[in-house]
C-alpha positions as CSV (number, residue, x, y, z in Angstrom):
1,X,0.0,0.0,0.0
2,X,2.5,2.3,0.7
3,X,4.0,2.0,-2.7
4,X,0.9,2.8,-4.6
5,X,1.2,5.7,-2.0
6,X,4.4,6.8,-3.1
7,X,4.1,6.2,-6.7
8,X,1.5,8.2,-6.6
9,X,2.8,11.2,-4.8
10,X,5.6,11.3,-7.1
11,X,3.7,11.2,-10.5
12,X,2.0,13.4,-9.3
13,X,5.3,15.6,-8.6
14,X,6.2,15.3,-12.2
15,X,2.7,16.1,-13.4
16,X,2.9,19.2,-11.5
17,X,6.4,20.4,-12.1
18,X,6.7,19.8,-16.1
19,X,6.5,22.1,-18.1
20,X,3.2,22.8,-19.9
21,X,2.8,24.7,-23.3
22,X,-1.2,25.9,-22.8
23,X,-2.3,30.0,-23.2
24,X,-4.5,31.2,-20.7
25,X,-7.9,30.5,-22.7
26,X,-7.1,26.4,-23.1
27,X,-6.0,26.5,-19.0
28,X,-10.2,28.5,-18.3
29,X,-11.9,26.3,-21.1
30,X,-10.5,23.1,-18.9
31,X,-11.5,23.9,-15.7
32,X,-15.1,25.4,-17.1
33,X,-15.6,22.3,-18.9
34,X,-14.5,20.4,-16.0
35,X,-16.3,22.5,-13.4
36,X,-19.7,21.9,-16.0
37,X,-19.3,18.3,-16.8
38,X,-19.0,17.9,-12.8
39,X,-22.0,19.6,-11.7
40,X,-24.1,17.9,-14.7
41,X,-23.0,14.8,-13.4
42,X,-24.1,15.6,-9.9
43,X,-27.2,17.1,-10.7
44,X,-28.2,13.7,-13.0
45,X,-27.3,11.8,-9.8
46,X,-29.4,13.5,-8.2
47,X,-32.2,12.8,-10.6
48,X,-31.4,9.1,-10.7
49,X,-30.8,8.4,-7.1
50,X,-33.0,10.0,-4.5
51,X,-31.0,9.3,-1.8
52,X,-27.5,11.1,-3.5
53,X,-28.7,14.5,-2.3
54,X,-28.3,12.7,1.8
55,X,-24.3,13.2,1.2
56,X,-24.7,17.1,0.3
57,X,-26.9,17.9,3.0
């Protein structure tokens, strides 16, 4: 366990400290797309499974 720990940690590392070639606009289009798809997911959840909402509240 602690080596899927640690592997992870250190991709992760790399991930974050390489160096990324994306303008401002392609960075905001990600995270609104993310932050969209997300909540559309929840909210369909929500729609599917009654009891889903019980883990917001």
């Amino acid at each position: 366990m602690m080596y899927v720990f640690l592997s992870f940690l250190v991709f992760n590392l790399i991930a974050f400290f390489s160096p990324k070639r994306l303008v401002p606009i392609e960075i905001y289009a990600t995270y609104v797309f993310a932050y969209a798809y997300g909540g559309t997911t929840m909210v369909l959840k929500m729609i599917a499974f009654p009891g889903y909402a019980g883990f917001y509240t």
